[in-house]
DRENMISE-964166 format. One record per residue (C-alpha): x, y, z; residue number from 1. Coordinates in steps of 0.001 Angstrom, whole numbers, padded with zeros to 6 digits, always signed. Layout:
<nodes>
node u: X, v: Y, w: Z, seq: NUM .
...
</nodes>
This chain:
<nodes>
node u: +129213, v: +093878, w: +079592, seq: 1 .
node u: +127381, v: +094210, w: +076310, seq: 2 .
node u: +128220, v: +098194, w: +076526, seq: 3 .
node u: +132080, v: +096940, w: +076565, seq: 4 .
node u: +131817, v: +094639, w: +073440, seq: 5 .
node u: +129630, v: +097498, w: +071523, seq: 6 .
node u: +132829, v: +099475, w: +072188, seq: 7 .
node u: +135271, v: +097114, w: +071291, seq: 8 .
node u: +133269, v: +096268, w: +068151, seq: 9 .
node u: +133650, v: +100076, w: +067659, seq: 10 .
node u: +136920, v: +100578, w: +068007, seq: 11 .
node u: +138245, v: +098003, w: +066243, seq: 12 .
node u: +135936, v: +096934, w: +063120, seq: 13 .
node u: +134328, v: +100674, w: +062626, seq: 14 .
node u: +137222, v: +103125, w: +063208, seq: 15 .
node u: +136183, v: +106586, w: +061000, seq: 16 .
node u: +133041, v: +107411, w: +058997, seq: 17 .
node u: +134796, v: +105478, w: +055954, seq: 18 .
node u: +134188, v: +102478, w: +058085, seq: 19 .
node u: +130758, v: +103022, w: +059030, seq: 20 .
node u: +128120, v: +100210, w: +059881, seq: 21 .
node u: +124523, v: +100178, w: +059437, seq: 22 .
node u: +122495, v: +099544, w: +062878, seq: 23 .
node u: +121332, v: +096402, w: +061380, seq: 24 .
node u: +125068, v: +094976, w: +060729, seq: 25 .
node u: +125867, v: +095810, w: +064100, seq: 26 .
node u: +122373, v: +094082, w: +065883, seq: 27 .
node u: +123470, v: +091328, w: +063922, seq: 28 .
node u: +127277, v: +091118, w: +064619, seq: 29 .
node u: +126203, v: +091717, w: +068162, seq: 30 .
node u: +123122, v: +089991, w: +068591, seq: 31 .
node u: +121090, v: +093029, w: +070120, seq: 32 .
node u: +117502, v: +094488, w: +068921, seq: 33 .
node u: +117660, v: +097745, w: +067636, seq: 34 .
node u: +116318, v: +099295, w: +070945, seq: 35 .
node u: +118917, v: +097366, w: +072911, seq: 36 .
node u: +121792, v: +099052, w: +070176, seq: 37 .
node u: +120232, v: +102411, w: +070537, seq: 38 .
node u: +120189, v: +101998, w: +074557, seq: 39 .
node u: +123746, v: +101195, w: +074520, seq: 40 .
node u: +125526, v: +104029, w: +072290, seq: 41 .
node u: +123290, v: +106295, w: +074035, seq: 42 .
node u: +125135, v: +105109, w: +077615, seq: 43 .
node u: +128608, v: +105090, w: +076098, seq: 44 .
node u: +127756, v: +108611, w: +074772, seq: 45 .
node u: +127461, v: +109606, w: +078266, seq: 46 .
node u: +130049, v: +108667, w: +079145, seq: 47 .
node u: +132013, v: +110529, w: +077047, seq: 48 .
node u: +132984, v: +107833, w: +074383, seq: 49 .
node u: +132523, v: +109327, w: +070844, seq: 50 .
node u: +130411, v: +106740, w: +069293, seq: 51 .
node u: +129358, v: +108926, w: +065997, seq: 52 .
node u: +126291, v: +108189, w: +063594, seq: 53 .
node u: +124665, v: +109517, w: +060588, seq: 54 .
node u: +122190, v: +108183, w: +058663, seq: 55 .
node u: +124334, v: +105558, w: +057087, seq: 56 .
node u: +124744, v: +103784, w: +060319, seq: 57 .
node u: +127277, v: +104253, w: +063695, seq: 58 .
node u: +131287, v: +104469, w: +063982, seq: 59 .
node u: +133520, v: +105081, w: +066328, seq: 60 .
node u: +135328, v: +108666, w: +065847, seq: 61 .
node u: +138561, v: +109775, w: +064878, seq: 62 .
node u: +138410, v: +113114, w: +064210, seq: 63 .
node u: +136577, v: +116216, w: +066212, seq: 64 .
node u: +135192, v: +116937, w: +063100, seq: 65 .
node u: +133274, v: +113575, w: +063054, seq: 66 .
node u: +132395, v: +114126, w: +067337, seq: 67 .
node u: +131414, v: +117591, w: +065776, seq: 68 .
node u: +128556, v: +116453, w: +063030, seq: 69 .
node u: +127381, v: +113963, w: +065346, seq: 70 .
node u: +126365, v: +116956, w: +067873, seq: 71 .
node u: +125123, v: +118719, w: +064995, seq: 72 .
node u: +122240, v: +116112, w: +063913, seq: 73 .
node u: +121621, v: +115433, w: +067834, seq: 74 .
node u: +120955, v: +119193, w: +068160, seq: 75 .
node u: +118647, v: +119703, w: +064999, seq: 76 .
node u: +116998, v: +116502, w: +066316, seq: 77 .
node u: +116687, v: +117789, w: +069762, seq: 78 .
node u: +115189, v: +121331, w: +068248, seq: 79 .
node u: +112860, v: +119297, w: +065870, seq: 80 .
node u: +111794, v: +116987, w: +069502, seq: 81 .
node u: +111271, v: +120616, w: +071229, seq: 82 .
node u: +108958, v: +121605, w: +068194, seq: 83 .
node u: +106922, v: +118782, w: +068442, seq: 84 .
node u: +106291, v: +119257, w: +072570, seq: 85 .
node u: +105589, v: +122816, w: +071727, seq: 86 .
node u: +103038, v: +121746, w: +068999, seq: 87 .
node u: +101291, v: +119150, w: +071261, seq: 88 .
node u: +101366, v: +121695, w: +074137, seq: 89 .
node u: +099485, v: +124308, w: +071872, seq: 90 .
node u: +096932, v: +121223, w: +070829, seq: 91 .
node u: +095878, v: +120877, w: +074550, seq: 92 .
node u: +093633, v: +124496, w: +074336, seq: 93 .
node u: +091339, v: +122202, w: +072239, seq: 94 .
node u: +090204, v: +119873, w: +074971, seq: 95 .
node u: +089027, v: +122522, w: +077192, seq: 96 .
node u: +089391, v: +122610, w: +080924, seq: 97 .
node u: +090412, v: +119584, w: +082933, seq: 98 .
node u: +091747, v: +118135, w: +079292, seq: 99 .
node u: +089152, v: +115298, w: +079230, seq: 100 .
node u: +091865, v: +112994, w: +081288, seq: 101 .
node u: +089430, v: +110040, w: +082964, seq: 102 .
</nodes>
């Protein structure tokens, strides 16, 4: 349900980056929490619908070239995610055997 009127918000009110809308404007015009908003686009992404975002907010895409930056900042996120389970990984030779879990 609220996945459907995300969408239709989308579609109709934020078609292209030029008509791109902050996460707050869209918790508000939607009344969902930021989580709930992030929850959401990250379903509809799955399912295939191209829900694009930059740092300026979320549209709906109408060009591959806007599907296309959208995977590029997912990937450099994912890489920078990957670094930081790497770095934690490496931190765990500090706490010895058994890693001091109760």
């Amino acid at each position: 349900m609220k996945e459907e009127l995300l969408l239709e918000y989308l579609k109709t009110v934020c078609p292209g980056r030029g008509r791109i809308q902050k996460s707050a404007q869209l918790e508000r015009a939607l009344q969902l929490s930021g989580n709930e908003l992030r929850r959401l686009v990250h379903r509809l992404r799955k399912r295939g619908v191209p829900i694009a975002s930059s740092r300026d907010g979320y549209f709906y895409a109408v060009t591959a070239g806007e599907v296309y930056t959208t995977i590029r900042q997912l990937r450099q996120t994912a890489c920078g995610l990957e670094k930081a389970i790497a770095g934690l990984e490496g931190s765990l030779d500090k706490f010895g055997p058994g890693g001091g879990d109760p």
